[in-house]
mmCIF entry with sequence, helices, sheets and N, C-alpha, C, O atoms, coordinates in Angstrom:
data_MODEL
# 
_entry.id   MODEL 
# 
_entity.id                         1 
_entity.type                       polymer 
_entity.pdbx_number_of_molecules   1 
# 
_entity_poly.entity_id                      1 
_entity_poly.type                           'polypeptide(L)' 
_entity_poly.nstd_linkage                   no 
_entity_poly.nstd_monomer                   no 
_entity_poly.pdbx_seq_one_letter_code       
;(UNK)(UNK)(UNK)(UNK)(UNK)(UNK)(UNK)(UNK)(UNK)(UNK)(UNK)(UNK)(UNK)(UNK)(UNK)(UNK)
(UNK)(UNK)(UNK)(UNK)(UNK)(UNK)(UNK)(UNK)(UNK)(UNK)(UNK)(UNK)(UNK)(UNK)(UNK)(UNK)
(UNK)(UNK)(UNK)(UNK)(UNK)(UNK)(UNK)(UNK)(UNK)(UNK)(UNK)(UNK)(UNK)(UNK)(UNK)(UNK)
(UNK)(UNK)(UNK)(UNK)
;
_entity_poly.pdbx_seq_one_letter_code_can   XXXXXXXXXXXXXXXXXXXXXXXXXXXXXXXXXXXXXXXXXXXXXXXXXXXX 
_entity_poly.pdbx_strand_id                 A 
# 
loop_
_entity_poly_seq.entity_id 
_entity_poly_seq.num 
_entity_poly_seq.mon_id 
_entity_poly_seq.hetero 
1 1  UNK n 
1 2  UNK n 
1 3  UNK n 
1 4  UNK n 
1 5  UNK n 
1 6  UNK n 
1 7  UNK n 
1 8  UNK n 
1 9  UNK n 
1 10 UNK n 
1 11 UNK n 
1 12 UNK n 
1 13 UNK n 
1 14 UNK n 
1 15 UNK n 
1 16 UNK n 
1 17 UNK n 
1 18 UNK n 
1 19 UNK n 
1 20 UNK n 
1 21 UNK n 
1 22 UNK n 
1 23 UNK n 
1 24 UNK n 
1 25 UNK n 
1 26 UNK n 
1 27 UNK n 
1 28 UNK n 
1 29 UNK n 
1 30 UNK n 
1 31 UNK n 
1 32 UNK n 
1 33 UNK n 
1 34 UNK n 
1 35 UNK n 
1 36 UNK n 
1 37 UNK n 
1 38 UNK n 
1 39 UNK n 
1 40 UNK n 
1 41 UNK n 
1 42 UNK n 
1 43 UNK n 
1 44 UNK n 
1 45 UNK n 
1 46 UNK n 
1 47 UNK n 
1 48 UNK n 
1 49 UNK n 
1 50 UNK n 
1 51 UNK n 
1 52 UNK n 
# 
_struct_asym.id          A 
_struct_asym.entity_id   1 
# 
_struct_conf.conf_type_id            HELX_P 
_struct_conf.id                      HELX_P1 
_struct_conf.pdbx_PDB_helix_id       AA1 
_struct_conf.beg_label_comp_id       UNK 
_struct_conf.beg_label_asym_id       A 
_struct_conf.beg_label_seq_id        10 
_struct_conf.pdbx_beg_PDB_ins_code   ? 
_struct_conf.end_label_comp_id       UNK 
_struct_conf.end_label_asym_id       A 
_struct_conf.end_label_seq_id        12 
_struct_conf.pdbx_end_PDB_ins_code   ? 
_struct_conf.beg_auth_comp_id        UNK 
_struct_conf.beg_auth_asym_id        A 
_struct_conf.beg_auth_seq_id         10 
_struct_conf.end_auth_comp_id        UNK 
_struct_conf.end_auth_asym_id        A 
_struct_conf.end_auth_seq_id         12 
_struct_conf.pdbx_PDB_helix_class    5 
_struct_conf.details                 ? 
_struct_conf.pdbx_PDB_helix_length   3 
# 
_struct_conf_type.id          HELX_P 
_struct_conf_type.criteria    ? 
_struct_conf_type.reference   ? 
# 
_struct_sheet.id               AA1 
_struct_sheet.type             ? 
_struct_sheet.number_strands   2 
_struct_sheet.details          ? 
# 
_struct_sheet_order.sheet_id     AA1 
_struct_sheet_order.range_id_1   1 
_struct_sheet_order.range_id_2   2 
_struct_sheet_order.offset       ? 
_struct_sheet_order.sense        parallel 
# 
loop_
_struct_sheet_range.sheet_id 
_struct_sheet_range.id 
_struct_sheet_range.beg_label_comp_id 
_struct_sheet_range.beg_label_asym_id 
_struct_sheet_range.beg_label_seq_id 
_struct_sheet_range.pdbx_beg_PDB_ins_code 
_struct_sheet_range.end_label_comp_id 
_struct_sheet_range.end_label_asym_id 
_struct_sheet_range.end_label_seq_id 
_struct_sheet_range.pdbx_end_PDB_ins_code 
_struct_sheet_range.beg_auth_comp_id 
_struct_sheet_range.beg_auth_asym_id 
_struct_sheet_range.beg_auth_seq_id 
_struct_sheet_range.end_auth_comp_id 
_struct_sheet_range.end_auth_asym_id 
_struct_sheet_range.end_auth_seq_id 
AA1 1 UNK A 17 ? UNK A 21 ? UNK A 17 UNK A 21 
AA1 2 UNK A 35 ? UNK A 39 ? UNK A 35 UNK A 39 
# 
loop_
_atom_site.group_PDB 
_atom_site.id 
_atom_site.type_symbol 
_atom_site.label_atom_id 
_atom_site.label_alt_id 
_atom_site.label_comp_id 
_atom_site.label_asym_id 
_atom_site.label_entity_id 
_atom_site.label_seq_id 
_atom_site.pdbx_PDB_ins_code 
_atom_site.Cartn_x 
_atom_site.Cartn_y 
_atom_site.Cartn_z 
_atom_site.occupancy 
_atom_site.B_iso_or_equiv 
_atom_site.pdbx_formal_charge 
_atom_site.auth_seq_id 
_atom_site.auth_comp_id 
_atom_site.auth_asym_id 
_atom_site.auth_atom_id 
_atom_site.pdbx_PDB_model_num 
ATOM 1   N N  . UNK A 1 1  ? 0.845   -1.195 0.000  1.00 0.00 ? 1  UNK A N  1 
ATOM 2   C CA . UNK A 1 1  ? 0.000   0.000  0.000  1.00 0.00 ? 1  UNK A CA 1 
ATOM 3   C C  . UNK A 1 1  ? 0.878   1.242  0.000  1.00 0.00 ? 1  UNK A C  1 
ATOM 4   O O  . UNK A 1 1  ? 2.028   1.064  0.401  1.00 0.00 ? 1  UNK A O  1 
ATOM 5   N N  . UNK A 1 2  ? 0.497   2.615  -0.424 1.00 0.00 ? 2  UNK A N  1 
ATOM 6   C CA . UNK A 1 2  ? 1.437   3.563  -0.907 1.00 0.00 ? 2  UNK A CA 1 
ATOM 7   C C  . UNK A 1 2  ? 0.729   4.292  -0.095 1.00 0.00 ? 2  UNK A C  1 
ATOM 8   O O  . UNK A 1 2  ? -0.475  4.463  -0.289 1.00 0.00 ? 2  UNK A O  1 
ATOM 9   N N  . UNK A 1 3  ? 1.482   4.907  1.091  1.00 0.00 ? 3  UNK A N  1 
ATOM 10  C CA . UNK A 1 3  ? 1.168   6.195  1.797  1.00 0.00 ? 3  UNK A CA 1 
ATOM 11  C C  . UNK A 1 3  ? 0.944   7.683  0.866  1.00 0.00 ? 3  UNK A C  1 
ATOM 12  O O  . UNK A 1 3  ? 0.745   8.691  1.544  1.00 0.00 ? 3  UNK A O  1 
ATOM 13  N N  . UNK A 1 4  ? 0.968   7.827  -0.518 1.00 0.00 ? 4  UNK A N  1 
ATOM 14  C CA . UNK A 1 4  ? 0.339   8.934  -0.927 1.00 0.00 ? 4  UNK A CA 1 
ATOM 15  C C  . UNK A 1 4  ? -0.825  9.060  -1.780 1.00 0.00 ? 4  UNK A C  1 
ATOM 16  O O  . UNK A 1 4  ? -1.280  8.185  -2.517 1.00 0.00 ? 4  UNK A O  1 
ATOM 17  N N  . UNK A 1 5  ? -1.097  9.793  -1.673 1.00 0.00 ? 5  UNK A N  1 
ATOM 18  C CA . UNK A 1 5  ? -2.962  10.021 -2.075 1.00 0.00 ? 5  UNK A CA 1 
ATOM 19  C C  . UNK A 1 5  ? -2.649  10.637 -2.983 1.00 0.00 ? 5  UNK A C  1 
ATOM 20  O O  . UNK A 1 5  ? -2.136  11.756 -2.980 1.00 0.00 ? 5  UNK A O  1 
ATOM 21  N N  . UNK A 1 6  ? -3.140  9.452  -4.571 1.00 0.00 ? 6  UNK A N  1 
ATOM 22  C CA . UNK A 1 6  ? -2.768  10.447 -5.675 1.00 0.00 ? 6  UNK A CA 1 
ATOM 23  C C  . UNK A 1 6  ? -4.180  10.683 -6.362 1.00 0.00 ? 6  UNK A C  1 
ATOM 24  O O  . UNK A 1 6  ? -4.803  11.738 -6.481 1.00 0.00 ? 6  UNK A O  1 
ATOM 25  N N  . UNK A 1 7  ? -4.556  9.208  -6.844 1.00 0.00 ? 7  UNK A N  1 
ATOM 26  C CA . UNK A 1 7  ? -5.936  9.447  -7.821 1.00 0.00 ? 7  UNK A CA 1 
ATOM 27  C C  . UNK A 1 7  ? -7.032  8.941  -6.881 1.00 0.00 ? 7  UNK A C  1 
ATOM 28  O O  . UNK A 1 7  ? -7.955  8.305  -7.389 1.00 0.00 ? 7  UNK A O  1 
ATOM 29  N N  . UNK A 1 8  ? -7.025  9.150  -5.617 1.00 0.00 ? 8  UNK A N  1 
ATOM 30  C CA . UNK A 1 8  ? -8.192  8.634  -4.564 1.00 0.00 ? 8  UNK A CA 1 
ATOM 31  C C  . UNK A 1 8  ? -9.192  9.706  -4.683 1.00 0.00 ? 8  UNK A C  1 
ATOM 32  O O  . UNK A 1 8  ? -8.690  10.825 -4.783 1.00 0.00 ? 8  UNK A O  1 
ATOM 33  N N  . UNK A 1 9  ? -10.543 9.653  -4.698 1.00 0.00 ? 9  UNK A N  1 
ATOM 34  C CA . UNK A 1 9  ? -11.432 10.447 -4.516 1.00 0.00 ? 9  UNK A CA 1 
ATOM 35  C C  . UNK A 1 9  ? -11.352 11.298 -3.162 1.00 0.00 ? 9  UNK A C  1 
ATOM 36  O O  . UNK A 1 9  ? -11.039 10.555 -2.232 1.00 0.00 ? 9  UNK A O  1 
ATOM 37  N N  . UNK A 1 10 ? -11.518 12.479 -2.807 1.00 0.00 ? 10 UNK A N  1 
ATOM 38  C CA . UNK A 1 10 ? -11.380 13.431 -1.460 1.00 0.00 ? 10 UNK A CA 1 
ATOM 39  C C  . UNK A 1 10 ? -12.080 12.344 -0.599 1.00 0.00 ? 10 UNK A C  1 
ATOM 40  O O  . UNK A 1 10 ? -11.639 11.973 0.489  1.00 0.00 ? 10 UNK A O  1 
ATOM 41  N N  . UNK A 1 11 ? -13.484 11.751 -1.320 1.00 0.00 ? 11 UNK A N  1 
ATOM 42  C CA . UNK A 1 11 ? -14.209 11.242 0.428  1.00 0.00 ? 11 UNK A CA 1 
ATOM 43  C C  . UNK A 1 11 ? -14.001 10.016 0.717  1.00 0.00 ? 11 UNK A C  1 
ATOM 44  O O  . UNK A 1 11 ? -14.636 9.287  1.479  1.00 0.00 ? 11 UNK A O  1 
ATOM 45  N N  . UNK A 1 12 ? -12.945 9.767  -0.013 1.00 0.00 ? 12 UNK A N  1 
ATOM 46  C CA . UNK A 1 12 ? -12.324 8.507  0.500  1.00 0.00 ? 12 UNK A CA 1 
ATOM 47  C C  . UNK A 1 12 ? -11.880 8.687  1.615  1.00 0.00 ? 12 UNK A C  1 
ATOM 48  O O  . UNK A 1 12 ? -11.992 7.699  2.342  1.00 0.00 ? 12 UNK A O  1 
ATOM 49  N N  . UNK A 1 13 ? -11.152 10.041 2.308  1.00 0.00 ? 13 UNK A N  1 
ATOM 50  C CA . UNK A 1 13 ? -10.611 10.682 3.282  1.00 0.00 ? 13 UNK A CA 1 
ATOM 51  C C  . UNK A 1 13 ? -11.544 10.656 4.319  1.00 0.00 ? 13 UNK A C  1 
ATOM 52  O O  . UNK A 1 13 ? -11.363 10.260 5.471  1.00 0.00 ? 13 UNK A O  1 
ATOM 53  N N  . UNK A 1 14 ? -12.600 11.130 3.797  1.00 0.00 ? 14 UNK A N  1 
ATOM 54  C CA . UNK A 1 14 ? -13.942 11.199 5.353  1.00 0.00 ? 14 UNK A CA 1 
ATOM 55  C C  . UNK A 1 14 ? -13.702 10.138 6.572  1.00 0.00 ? 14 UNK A C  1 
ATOM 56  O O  . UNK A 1 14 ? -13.388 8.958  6.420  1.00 0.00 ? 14 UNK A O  1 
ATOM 57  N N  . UNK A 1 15 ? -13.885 10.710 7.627  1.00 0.00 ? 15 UNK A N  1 
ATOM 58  C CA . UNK A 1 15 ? -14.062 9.498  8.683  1.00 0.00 ? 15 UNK A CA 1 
ATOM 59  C C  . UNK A 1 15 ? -12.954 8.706  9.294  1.00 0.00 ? 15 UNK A C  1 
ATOM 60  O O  . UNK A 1 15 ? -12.903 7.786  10.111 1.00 0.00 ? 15 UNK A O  1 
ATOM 61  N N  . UNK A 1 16 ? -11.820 9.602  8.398  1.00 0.00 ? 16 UNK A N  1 
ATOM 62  C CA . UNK A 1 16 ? -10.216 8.415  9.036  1.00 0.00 ? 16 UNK A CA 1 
ATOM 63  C C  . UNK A 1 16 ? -9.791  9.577  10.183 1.00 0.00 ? 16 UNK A C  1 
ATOM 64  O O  . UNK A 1 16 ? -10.269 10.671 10.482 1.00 0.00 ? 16 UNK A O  1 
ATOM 65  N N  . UNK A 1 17 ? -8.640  8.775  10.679 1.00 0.00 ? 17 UNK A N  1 
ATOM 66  C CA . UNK A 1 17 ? -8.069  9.620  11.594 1.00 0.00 ? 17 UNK A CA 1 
ATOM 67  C C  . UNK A 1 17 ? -7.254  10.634 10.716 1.00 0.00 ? 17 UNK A C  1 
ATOM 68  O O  . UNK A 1 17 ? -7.049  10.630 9.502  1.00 0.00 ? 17 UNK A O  1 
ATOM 69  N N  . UNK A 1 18 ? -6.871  11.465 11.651 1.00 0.00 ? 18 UNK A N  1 
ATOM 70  C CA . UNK A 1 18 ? -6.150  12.750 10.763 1.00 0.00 ? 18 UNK A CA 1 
ATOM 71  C C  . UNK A 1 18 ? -5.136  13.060 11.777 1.00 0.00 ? 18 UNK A C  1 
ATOM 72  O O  . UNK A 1 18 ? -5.091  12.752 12.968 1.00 0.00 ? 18 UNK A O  1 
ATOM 73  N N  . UNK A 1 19 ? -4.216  13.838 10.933 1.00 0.00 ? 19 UNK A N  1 
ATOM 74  C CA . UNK A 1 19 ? -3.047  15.119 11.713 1.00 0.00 ? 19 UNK A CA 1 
ATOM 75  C C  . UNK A 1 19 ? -2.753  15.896 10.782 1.00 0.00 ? 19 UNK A C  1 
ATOM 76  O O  . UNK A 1 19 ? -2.299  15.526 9.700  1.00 0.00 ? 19 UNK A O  1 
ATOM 77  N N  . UNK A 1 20 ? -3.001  17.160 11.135 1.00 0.00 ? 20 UNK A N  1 
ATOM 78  C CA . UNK A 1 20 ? -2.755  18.501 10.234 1.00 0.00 ? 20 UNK A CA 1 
ATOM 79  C C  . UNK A 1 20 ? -1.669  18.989 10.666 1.00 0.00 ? 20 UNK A C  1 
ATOM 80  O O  . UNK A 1 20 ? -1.715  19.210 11.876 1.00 0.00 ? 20 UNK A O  1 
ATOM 81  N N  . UNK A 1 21 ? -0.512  19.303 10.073 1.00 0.00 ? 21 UNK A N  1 
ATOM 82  C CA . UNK A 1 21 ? 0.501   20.054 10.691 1.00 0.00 ? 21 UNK A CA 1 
ATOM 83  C C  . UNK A 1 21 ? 1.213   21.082 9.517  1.00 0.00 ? 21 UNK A C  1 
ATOM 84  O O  . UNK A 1 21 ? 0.961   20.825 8.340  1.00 0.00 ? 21 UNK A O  1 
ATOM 85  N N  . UNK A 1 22 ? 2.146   22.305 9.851  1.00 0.00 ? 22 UNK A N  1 
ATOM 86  C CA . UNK A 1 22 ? 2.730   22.908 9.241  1.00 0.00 ? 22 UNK A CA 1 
ATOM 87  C C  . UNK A 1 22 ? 3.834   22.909 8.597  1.00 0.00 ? 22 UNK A C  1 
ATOM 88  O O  . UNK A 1 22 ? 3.772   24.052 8.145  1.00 0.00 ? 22 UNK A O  1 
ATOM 89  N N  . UNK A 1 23 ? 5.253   22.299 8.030  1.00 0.00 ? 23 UNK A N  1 
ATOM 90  C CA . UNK A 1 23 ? 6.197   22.553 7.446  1.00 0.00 ? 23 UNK A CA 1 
ATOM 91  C C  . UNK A 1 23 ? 7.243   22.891 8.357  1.00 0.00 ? 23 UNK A C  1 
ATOM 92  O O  . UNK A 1 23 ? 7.434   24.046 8.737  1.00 0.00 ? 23 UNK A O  1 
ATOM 93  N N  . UNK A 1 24 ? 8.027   21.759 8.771  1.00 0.00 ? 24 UNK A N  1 
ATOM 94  C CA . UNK A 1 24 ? 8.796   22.303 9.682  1.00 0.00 ? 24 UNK A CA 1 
ATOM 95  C C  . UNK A 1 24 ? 8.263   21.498 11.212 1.00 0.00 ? 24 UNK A C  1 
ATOM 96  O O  . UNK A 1 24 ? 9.140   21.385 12.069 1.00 0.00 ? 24 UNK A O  1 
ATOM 97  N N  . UNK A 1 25 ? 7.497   21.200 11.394 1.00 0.00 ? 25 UNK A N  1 
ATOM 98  C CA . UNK A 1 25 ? 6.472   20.986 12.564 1.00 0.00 ? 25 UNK A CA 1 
ATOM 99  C C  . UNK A 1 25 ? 7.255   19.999 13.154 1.00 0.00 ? 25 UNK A C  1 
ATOM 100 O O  . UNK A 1 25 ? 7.876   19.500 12.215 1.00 0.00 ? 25 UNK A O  1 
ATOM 101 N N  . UNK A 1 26 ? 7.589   19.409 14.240 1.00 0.00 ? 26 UNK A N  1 
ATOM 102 C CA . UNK A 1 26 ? 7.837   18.089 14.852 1.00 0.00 ? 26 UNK A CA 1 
ATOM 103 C C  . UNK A 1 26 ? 6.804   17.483 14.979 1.00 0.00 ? 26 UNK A C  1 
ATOM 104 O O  . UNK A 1 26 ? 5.799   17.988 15.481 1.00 0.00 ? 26 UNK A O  1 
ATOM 105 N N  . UNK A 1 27 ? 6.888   16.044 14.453 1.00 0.00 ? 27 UNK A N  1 
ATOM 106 C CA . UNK A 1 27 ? 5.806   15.373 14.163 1.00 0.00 ? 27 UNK A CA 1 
ATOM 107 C C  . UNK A 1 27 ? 6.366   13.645 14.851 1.00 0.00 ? 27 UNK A C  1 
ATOM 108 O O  . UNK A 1 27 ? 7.512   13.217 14.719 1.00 0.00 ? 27 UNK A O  1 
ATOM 109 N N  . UNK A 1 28 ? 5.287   12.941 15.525 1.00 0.00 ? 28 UNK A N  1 
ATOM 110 C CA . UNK A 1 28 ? 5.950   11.848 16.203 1.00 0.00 ? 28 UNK A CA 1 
ATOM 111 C C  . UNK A 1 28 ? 6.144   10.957 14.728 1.00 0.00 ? 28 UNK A C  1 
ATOM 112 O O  . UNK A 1 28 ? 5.903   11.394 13.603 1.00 0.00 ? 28 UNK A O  1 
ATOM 113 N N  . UNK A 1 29 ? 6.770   9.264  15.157 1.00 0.00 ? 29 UNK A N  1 
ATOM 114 C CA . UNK A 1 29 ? 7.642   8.903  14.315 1.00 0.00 ? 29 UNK A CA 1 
ATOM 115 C C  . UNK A 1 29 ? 6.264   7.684  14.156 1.00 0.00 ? 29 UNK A C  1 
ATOM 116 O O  . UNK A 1 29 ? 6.389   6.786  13.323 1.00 0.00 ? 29 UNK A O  1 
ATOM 117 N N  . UNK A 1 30 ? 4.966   7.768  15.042 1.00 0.00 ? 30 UNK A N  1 
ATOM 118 C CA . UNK A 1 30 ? 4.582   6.228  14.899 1.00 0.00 ? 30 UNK A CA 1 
ATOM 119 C C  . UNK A 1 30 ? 3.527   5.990  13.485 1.00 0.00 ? 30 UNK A C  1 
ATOM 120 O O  . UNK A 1 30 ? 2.674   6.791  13.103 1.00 0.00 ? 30 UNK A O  1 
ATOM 121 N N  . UNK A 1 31 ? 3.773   5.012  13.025 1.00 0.00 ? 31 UNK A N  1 
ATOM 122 C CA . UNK A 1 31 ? 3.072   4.650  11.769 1.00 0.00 ? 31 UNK A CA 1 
ATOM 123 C C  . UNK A 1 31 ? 1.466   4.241  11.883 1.00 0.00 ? 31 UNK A C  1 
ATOM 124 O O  . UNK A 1 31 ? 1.321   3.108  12.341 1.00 0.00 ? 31 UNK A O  1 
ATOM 125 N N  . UNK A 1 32 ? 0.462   4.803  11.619 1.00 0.00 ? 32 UNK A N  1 
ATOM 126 C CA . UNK A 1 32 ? -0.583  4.697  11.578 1.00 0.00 ? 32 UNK A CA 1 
ATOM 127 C C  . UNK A 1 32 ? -1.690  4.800  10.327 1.00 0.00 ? 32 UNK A C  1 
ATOM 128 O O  . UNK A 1 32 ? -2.370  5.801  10.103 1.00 0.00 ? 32 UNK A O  1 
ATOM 129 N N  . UNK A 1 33 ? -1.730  3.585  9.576  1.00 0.00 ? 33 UNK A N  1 
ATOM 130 C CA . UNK A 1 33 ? -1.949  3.202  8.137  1.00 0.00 ? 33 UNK A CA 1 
ATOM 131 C C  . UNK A 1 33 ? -2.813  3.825  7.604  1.00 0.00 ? 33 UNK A C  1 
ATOM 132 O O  . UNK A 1 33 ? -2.702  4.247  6.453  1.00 0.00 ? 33 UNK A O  1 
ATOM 133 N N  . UNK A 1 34 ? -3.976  4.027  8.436  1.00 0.00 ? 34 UNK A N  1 
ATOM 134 C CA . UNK A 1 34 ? -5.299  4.556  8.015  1.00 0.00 ? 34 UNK A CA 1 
ATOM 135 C C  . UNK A 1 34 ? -5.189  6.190  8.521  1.00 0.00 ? 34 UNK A C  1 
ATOM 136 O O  . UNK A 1 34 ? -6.241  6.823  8.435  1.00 0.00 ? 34 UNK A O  1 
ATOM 137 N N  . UNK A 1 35 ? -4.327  6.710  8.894  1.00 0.00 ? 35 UNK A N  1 
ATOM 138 C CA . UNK A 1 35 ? -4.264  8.237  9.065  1.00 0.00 ? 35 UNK A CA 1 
ATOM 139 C C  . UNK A 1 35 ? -4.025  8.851  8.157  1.00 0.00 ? 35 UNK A C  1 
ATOM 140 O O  . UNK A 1 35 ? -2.945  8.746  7.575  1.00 0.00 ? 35 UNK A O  1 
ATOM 141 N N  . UNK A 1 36 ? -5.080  9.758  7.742  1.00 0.00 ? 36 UNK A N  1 
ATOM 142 C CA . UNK A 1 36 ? -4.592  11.009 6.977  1.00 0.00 ? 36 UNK A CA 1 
ATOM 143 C C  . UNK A 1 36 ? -3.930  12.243 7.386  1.00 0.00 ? 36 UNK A C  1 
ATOM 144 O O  . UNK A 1 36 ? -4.424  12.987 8.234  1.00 0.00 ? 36 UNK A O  1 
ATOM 145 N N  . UNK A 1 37 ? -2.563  12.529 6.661  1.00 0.00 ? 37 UNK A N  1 
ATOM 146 C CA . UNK A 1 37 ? -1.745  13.866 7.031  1.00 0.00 ? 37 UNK A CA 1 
ATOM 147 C C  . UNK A 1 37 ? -2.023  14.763 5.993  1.00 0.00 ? 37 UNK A C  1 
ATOM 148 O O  . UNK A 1 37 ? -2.510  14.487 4.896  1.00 0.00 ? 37 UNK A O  1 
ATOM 149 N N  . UNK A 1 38 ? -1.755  15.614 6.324  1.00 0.00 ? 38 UNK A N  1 
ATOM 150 C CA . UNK A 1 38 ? -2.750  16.807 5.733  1.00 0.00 ? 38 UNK A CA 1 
ATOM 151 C C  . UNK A 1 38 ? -0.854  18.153 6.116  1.00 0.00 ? 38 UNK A C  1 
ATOM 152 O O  . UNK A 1 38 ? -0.459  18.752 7.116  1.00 0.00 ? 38 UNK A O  1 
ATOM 153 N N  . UNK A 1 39 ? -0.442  18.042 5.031  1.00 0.00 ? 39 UNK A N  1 
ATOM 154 C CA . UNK A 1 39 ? 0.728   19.221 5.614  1.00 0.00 ? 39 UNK A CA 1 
ATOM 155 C C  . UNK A 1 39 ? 0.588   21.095 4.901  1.00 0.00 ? 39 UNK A C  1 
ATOM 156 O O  . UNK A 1 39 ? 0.507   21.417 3.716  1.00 0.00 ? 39 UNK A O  1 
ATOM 157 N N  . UNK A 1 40 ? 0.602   21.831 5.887  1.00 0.00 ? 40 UNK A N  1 
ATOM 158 C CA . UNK A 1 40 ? 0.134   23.183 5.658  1.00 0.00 ? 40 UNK A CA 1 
ATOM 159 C C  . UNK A 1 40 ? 1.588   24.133 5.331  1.00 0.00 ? 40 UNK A C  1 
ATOM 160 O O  . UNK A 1 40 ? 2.549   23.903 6.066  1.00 0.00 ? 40 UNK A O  1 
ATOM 161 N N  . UNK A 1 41 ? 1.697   24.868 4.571  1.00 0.00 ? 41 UNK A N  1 
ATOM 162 C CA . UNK A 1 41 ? 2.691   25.396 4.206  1.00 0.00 ? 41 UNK A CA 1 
ATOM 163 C C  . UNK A 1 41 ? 2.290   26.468 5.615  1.00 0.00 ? 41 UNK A C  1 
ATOM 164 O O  . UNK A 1 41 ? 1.476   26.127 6.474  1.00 0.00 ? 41 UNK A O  1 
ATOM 165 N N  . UNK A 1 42 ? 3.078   27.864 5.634  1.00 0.00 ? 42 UNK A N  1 
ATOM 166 C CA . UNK A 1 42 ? 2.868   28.689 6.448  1.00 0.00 ? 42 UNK A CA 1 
ATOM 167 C C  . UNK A 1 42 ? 1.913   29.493 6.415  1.00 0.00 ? 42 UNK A C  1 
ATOM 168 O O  . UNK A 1 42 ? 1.503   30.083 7.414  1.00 0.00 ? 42 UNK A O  1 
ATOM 169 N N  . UNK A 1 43 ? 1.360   29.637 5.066  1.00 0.00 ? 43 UNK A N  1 
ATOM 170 C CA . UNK A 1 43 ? 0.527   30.682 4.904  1.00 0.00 ? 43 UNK A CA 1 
ATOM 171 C C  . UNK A 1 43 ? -0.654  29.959 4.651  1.00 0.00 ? 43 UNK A C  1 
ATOM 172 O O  . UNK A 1 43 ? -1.615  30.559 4.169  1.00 0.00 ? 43 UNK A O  1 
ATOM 173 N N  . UNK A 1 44 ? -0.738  28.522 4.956  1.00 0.00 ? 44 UNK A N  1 
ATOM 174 C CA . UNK A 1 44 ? -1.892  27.416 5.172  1.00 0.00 ? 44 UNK A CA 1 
ATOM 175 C C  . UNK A 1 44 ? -2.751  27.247 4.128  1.00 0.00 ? 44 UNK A C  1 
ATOM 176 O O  . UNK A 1 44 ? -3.981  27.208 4.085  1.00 0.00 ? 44 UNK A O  1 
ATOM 177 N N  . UNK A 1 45 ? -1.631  27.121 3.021  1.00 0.00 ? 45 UNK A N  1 
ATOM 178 C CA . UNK A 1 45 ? -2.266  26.168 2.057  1.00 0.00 ? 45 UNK A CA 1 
ATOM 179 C C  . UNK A 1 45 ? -1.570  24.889 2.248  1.00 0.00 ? 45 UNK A C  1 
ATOM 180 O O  . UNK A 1 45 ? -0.585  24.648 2.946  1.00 0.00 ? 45 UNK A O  1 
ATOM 181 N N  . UNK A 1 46 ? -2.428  23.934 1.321  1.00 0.00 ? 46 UNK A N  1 
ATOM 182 C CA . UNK A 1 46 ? -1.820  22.200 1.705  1.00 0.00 ? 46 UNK A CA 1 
ATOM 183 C C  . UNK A 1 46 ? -0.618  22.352 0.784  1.00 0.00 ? 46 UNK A C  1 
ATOM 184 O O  . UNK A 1 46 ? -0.506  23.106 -0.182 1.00 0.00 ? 46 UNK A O  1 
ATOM 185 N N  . UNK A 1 47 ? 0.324   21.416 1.316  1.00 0.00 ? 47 UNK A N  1 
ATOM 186 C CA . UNK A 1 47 ? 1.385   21.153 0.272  1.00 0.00 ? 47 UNK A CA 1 
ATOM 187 C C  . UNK A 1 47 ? 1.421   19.929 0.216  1.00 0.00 ? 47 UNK A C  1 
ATOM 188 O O  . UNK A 1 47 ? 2.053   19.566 -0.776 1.00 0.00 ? 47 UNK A O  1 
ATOM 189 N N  . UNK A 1 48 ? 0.879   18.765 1.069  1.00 0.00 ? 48 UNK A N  1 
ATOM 190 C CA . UNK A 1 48 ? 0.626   17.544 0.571  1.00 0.00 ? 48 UNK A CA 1 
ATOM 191 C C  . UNK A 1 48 ? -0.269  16.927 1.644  1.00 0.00 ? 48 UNK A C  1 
ATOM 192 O O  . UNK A 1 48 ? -0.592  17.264 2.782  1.00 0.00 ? 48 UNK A O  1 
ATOM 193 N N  . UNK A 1 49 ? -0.534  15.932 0.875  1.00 0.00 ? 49 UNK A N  1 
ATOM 194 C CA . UNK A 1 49 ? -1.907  14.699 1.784  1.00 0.00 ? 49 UNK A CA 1 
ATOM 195 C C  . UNK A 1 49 ? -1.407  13.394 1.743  1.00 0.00 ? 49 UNK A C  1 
ATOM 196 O O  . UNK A 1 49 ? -1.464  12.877 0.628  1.00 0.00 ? 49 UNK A O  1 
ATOM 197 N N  . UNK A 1 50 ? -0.804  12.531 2.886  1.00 0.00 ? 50 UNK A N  1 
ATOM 198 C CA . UNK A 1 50 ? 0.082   11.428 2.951  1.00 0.00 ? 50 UNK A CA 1 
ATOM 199 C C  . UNK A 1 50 ? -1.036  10.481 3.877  1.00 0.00 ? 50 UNK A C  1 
ATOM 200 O O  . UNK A 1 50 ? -1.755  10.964 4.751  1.00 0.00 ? 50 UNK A O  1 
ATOM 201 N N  . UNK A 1 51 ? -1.013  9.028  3.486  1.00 0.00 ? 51 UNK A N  1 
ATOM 202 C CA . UNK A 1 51 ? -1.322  8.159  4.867  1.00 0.00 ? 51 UNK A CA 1 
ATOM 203 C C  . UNK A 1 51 ? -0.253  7.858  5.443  1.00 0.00 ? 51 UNK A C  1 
ATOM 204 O O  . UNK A 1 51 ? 0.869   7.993  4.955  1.00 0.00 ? 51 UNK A O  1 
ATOM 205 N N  . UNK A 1 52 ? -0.552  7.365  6.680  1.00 0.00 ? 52 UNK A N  1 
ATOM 206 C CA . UNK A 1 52 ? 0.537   6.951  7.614  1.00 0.00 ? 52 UNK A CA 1 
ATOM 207 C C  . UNK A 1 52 ? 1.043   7.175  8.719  1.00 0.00 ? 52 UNK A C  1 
ATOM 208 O O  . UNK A 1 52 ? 2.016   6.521  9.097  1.00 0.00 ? 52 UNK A O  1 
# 
């Protein structure tokens, strides 16, 4: 399975766990398959959407 979300529909996303963070952010190390990351540049647009 490939931790990046390329040709998945958005609401495939609905309903999973999440973590939003910023660029730069300390982020813990543990692997969690069904989580969606959601990473915010500074001025909080996305710069990418990863599982894991």
């Amino acid at each position: 399975m490939s931790n990046v979300v390329n040709d998945e529909p958005i609401s495939t996303l609905i309903g999973k766990p999440s973590r939003v963070y910023t660029t730069g952010d300390m982020l813990t190390e543990d692997f969690v398959p069904n989580r969606v990351n959601i990473e915010l540049s500074e001025s909080g647009e996305i710069v990418r959407v990863w599982m894991g």
